[in-house]
MARMITI-618885 format. One record per residue (C-alpha): residue number from 1; residue in three letters; x, y, z. Coordinates in nm, 3 decimals, padded with zeros to 5 digits. Example, Ala and Ser with C-alpha at 12.3 -4.5 7.8 and 13.67 -1.06 7.14 Angstrom:
BEGIN
+-----+--------+---------+---------+---------+
: num : residu :      xx :      yy :      zz :
+-----+--------+---------+---------+---------+
:   1 :    ala :  01.230 : -00.450 :  00.780 :
:   2 :    ser :  01.367 : -00.106 :  00.714 :
+-----+--------+---------+---------+---------+
***
This chain:
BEGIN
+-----+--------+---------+---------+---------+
: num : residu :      xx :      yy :      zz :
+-----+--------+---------+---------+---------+
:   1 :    unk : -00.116 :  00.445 :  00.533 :
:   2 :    unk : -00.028 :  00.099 :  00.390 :
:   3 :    unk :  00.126 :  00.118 :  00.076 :
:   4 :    unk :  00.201 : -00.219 : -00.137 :
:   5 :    unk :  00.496 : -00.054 : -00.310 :
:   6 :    unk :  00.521 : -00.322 : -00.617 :
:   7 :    unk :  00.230 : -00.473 : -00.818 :
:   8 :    unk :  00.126 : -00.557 : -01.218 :
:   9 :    unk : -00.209 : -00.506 : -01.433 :
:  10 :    unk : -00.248 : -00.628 : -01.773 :
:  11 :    unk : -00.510 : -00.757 : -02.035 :
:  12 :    unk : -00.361 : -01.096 : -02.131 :
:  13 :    unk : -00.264 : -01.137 : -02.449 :
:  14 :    unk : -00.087 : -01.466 : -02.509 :
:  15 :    unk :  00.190 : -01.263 : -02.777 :
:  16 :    unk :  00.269 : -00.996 : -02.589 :
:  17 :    unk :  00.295 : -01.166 : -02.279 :
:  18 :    unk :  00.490 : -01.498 : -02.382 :
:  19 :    unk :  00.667 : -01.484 : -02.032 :
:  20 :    unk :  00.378 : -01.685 : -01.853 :
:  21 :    unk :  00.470 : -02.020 : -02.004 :
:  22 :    unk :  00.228 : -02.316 : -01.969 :
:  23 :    unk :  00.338 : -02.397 : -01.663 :
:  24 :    unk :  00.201 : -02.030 : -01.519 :
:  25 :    unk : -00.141 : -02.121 : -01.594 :
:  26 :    unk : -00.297 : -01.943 : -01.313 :
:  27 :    unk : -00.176 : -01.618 : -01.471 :
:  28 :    unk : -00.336 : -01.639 : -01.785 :
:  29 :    unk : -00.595 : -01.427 : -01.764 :
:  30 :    unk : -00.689 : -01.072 : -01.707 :
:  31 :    unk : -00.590 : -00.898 : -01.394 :
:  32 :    unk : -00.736 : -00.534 : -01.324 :
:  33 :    unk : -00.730 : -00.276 : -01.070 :
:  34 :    unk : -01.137 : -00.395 : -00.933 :
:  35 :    unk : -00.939 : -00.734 : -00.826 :
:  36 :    unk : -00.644 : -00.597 : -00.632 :
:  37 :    unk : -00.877 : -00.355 : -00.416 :
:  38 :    unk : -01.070 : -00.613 : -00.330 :
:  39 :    unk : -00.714 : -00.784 : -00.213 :
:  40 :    unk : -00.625 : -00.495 : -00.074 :
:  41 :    unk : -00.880 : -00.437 :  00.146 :
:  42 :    unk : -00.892 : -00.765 :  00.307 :
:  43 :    unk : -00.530 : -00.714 :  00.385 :
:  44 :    unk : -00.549 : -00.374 :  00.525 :
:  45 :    unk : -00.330 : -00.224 :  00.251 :
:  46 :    unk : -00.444 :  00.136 :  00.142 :
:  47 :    unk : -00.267 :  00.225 : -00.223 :
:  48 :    unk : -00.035 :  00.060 : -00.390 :
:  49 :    unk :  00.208 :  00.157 : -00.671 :
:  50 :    unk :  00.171 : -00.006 : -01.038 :
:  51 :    unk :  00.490 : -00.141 : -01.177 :
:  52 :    unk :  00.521 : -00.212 : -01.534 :
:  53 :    unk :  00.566 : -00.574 : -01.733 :
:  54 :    unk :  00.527 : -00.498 : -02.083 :
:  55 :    unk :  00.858 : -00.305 : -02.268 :
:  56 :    unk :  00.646 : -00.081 : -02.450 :
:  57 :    unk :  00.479 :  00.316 : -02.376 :
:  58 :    unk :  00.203 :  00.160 : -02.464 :
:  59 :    unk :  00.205 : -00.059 : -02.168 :
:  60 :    unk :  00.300 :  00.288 : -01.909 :
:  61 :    unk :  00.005 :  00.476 : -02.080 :
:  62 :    unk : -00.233 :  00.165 : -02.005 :
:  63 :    unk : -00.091 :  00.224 : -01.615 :
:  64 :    unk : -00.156 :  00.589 : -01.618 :
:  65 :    unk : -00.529 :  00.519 : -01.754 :
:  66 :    unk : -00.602 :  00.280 : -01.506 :
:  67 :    unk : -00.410 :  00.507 : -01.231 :
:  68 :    unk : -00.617 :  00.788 : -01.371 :
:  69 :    unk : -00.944 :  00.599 : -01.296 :
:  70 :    unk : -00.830 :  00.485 : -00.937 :
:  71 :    unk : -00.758 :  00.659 : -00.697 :
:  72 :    unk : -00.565 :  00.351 : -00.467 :
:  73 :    unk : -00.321 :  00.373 : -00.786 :
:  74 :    unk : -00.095 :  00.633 : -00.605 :
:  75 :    unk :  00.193 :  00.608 : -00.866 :
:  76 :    unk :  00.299 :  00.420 : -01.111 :
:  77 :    unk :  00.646 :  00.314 : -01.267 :
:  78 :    unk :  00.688 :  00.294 : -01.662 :
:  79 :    unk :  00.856 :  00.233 : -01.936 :
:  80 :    unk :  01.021 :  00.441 : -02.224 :
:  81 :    unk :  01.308 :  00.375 : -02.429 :
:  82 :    unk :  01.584 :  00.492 : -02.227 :
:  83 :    unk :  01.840 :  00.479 : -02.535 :
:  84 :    unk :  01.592 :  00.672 : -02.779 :
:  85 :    unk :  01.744 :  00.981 : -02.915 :
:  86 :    unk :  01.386 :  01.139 : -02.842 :
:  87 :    unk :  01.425 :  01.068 : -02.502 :
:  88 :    unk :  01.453 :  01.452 : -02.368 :
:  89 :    unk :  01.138 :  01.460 : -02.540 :
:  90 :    unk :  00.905 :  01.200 : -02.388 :
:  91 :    unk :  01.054 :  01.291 : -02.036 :
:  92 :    unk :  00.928 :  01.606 : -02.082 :
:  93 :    unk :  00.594 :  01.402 : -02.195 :
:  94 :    unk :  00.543 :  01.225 : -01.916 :
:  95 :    unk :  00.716 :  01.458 : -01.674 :
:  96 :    unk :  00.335 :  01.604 : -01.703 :
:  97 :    unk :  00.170 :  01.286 : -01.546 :
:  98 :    unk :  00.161 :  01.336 : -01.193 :
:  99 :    unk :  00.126 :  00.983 : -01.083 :
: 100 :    unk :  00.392 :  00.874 : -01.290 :
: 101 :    unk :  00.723 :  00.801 : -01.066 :
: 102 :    unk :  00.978 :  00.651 : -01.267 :
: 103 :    unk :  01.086 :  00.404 : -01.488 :
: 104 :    unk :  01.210 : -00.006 : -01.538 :
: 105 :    unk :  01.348 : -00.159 : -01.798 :
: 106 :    unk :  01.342 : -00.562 : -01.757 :
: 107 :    unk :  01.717 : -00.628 : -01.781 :
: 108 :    unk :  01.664 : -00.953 : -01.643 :
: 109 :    unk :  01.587 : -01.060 : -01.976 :
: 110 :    unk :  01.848 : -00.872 : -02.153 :
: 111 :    unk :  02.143 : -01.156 : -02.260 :
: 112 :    unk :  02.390 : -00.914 : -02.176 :
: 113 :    unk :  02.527 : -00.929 : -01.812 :
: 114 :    unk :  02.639 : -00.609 : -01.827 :
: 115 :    unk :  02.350 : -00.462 : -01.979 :
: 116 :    unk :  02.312 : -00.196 : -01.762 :
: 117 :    unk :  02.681 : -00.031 : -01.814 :
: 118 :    unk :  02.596 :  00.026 : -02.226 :
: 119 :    unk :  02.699 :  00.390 : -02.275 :
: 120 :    unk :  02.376 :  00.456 : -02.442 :
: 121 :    unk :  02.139 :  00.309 : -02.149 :
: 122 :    unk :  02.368 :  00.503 : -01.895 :
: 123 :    unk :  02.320 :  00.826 : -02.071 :
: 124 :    unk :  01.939 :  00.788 : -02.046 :
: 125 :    unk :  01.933 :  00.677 : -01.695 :
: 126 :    unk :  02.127 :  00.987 : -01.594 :
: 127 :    unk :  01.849 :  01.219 : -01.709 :
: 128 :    unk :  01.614 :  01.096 : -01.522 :
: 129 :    unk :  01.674 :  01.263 : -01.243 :
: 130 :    unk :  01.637 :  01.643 : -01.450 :
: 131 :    unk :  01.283 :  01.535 : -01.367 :
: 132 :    unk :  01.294 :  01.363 : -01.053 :
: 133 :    unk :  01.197 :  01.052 : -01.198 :
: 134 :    unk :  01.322 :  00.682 : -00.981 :
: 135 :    unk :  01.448 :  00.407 : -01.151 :
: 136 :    unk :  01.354 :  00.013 : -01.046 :
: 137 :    unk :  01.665 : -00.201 : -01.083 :
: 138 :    unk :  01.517 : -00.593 : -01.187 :
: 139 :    unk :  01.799 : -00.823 : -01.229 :
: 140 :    unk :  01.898 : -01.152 : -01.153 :
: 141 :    unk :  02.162 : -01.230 : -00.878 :
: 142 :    unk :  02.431 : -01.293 : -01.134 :
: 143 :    unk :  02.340 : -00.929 : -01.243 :
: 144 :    unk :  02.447 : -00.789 : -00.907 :
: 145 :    unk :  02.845 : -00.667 : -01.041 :
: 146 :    unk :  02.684 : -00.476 : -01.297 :
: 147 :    unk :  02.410 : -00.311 : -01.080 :
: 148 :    unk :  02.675 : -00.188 : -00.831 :
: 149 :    unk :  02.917 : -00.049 : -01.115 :
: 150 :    unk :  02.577 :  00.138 : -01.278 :
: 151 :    unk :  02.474 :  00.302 : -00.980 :
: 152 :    unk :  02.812 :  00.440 : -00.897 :
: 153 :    unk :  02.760 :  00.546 : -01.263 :
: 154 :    unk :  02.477 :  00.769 : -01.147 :
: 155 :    unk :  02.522 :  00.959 : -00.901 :
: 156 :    unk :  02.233 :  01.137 : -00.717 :
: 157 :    unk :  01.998 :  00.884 : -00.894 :
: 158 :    unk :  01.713 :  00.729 : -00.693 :
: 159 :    unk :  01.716 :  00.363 : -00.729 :
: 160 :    unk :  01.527 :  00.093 : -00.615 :
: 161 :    unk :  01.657 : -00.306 : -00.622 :
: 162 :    unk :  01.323 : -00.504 : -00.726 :
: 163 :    unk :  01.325 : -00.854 : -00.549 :
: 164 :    unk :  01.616 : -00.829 : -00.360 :
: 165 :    unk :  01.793 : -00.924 : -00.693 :
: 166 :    unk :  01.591 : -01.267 : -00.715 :
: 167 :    unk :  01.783 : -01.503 : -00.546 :
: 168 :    unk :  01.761 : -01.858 : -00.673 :
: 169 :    unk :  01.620 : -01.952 : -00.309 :
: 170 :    unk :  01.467 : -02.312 : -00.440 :
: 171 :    unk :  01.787 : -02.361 : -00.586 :
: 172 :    unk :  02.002 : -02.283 : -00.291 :
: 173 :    unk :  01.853 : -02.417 : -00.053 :
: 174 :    unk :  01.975 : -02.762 : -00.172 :
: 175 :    unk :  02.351 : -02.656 : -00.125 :
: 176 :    unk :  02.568 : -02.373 : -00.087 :
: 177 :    unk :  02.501 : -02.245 : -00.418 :
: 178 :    unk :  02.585 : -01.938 : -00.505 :
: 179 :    unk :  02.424 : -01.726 : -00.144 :
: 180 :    unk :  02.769 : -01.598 : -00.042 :
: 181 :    unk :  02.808 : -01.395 : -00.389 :
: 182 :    unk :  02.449 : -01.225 : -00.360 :
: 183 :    unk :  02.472 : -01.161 : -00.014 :
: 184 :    unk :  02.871 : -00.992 : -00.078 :
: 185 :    unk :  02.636 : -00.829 : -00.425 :
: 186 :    unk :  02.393 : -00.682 : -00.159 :
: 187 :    unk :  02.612 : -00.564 :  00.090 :
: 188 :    unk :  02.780 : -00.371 : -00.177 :
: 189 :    unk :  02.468 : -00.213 : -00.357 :
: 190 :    unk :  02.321 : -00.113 : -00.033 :
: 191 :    unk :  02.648 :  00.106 :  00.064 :
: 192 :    unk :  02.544 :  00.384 : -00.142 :
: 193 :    unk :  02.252 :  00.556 :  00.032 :
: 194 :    unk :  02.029 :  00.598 : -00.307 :
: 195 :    unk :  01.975 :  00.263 : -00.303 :
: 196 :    unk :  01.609 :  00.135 : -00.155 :
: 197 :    unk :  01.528 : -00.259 : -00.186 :
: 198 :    unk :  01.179 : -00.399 : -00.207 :
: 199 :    unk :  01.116 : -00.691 : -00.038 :
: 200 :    unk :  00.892 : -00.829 : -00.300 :
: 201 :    unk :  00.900 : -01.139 : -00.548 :
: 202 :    unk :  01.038 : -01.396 : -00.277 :
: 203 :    unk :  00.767 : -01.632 : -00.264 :
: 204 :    unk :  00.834 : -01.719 : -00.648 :
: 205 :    unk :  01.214 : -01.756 : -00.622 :
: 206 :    unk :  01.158 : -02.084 : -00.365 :
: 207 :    unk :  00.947 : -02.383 : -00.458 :
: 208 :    unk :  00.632 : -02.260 : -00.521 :
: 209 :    unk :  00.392 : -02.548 : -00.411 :
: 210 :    unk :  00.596 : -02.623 : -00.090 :
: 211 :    unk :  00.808 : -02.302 :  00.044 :
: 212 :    unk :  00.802 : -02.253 :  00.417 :
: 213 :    unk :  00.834 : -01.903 :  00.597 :
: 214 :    unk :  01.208 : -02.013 :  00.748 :
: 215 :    unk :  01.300 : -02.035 :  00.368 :
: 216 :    unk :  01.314 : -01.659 :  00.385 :
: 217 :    unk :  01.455 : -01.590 :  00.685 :
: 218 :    unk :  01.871 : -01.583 :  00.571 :
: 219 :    unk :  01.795 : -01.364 :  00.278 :
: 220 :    unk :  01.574 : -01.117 :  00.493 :
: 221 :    unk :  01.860 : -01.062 :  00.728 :
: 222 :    unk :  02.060 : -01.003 :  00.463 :
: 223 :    unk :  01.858 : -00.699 :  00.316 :
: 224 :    unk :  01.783 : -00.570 :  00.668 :
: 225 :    unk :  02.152 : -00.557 :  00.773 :
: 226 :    unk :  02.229 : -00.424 :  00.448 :
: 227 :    unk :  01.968 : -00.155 :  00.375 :
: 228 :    unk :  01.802 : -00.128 :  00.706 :
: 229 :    unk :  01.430 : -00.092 :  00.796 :
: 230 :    unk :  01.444 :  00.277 :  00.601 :
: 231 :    unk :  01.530 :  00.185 :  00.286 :
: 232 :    unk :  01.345 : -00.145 :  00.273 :
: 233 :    unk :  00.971 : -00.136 :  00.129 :
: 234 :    unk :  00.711 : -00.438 :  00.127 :
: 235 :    unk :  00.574 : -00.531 : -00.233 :
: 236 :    unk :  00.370 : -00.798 : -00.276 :
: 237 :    unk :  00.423 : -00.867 : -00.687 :
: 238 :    unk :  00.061 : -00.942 : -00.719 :
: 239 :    unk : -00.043 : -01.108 : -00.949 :
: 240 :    unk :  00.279 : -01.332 : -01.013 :
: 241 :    unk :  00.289 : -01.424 : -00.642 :
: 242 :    unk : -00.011 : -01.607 : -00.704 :
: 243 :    unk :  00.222 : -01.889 : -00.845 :
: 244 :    unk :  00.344 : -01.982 : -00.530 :
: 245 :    unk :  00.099 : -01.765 : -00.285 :
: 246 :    unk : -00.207 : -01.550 : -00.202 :
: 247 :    unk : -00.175 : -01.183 : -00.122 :
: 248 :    unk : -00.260 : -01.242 :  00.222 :
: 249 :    unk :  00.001 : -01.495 :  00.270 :
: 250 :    unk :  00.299 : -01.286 :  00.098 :
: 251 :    unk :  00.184 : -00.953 :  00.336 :
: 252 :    unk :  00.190 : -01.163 :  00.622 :
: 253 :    unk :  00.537 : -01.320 :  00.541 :
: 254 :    unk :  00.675 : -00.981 :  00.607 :
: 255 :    unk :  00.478 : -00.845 :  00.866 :
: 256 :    unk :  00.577 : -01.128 :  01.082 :
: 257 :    unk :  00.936 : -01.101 :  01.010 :
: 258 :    unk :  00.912 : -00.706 :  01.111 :
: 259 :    unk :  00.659 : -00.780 :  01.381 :
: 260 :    unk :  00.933 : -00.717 :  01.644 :
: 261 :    unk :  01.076 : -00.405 :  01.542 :
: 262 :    unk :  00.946 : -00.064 :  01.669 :
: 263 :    unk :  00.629 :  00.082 :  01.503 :
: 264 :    unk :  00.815 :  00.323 :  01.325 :
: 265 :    unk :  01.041 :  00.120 :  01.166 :
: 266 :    unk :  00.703 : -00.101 :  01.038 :
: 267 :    unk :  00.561 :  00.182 :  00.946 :
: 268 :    unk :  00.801 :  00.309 :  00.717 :
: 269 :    unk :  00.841 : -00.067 :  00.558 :
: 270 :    unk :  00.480 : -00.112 :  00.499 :
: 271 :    unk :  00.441 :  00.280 :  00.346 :
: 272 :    unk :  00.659 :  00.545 :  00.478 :
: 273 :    unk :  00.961 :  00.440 :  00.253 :
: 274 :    unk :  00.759 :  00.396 : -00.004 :
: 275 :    unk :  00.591 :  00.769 : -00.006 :
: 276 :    unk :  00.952 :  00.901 :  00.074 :
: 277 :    unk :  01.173 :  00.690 : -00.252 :
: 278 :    unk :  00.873 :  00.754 : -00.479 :
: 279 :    unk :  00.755 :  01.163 : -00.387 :
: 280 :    unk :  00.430 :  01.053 : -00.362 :
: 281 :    unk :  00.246 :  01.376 : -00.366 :
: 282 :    unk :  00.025 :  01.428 : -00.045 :
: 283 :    unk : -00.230 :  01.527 : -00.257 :
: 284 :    unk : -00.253 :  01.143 : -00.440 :
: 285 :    unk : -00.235 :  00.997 : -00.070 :
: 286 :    unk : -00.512 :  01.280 :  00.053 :
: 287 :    unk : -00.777 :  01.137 : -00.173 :
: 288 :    unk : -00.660 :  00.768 : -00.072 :
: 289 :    unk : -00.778 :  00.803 :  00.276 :
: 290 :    unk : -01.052 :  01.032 :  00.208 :
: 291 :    unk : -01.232 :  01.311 :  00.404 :
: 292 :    unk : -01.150 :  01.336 :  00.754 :
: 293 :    unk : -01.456 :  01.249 :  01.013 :
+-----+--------+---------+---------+---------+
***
């Protein structure tokens, strides 16, 4: 089973989602699980797992309805308010939703660098795991110090880096920039063995109208030596790849970078990891591929 391990839905609402500036036009508009499927299909992917964008429970129930409803939905990854004294309490809320895997919380936005090592956000992280809940790391590059000190924070966590830490690879690819630092950032994340990395969101980190598949090529072989094909899981960040790509195009990025390891190894990358980080109950994946013949 294919398994696109990071994707968004939403109703747009221009408030709410004030991220998509004018100069994300495309994304400006509704996009629903009917659309995806049909992306899906023609790409040979099977389920996928839904990944939150909006900071609010309003935004993980909206997931969990539309998971609910579909049955390619095979998990989906929230959002609560990890630093809410109530937080025992909606764990053990949502701890009753099958489908739903874990949580995010969009530090990337967060002014603080060091976001992630607040006492209170630490304390809530750490629970997670009373309910075998994951927890998707987004961060910039510049983020990376922090990330490494918060995991080492949490031990026995499951985590997951979201866009191999979203490299400035437009940026960097006019000079030396700042690649050394990330790649010493990833090296270090990746030595504790909690640690998965989705190799998602690239596309929209290099120039979006005129990116070339060699752009990719350094940072992939950083994540592979790092992580290694078992803890590395394709995502195709649909719909914000469609800034700088189609589905088909980001899918195939990868699958021709992996093309020449073993099966297995592909395998895992394209599903196997993904089933394994998140629990994905066999049940959920069961009714993906339907009745045997």
């Amino acid at each position: 089973m294919t398994i696109d391990s990071h994707q968004h839905f939403w109703r747009f609402d221009p408030v709410r989602d004030s991220w998509i500036t004018e100069d994300m036009q495309v994304l400006r508009r509704d996009f629903l699980p009917a659309e995806l499927t049909r992306e899906m299909a023609s790409g040979g992917v099977d389920a996928c797992i839904a990944v939150q964008a909006d900071q609010s429970e309003a935004e993980t129930d909206f997931l969990l309805d539309l998971a609910a409803k579909n049955v390619a939905i095979t998990g989906v990854v929230g959002w609560t308010d990890l630093r809410s004294p109530r937080l025992a309490e909606r764990l053990e809320h949502y701890a009753r939703k099958p489908k739903l895997r874990g949580f995010r919380h969009i530090v990337q936005a967060e002014p603080d660098r060091r976001f992630l090592l607040r006492p209170d956000f630490l304390a809530g992280v750490r629970t997670l795991r009373q309910h075998n809940f994951t927890y998707d790391i987004l961060i910039y590059a510049n983020q990376l110090p922090a990330a490494i000190d918060f995991v080492a924070a949490c031990p026995g966590q499951r985590f997951v880096l979201d866009h191999i830490a979203k490299p400035a690879i437009a940026k960097w690819q006019r000079g030396p920039g700042e690649f050394a630092d990330w790649q010493s950032g990833i090296q270090r994340l990746a030595s504790s063995p909690e640690v998965f990395c989705k190799l998602s969101g690239l596309v929209t980190e290099a120039s979006w109208k005129t990116w070339r598949p060699g752009d990719f090529t350094p940072y992939l072989d950083v994540v592979f030596d790092a992580f290694g094909a078992g803890r590395l899981m394709f995502g195709s960040d649909w719909p914000v790849c469609l800034l700088a790509a189609s589905y088909s195009q980001v899918k195939k990025l990868i699958a021709d970078y992996v093309a020449p390891l073993p099966l297995a190894q592909r395998e895992g990358i394209f599903g196997g990891n993904a089933v394994r980080f998140y629990g994905l109950p066999a049940g959920h994946l069961a009714a993906v591929e339907g009745p045997a013949n």
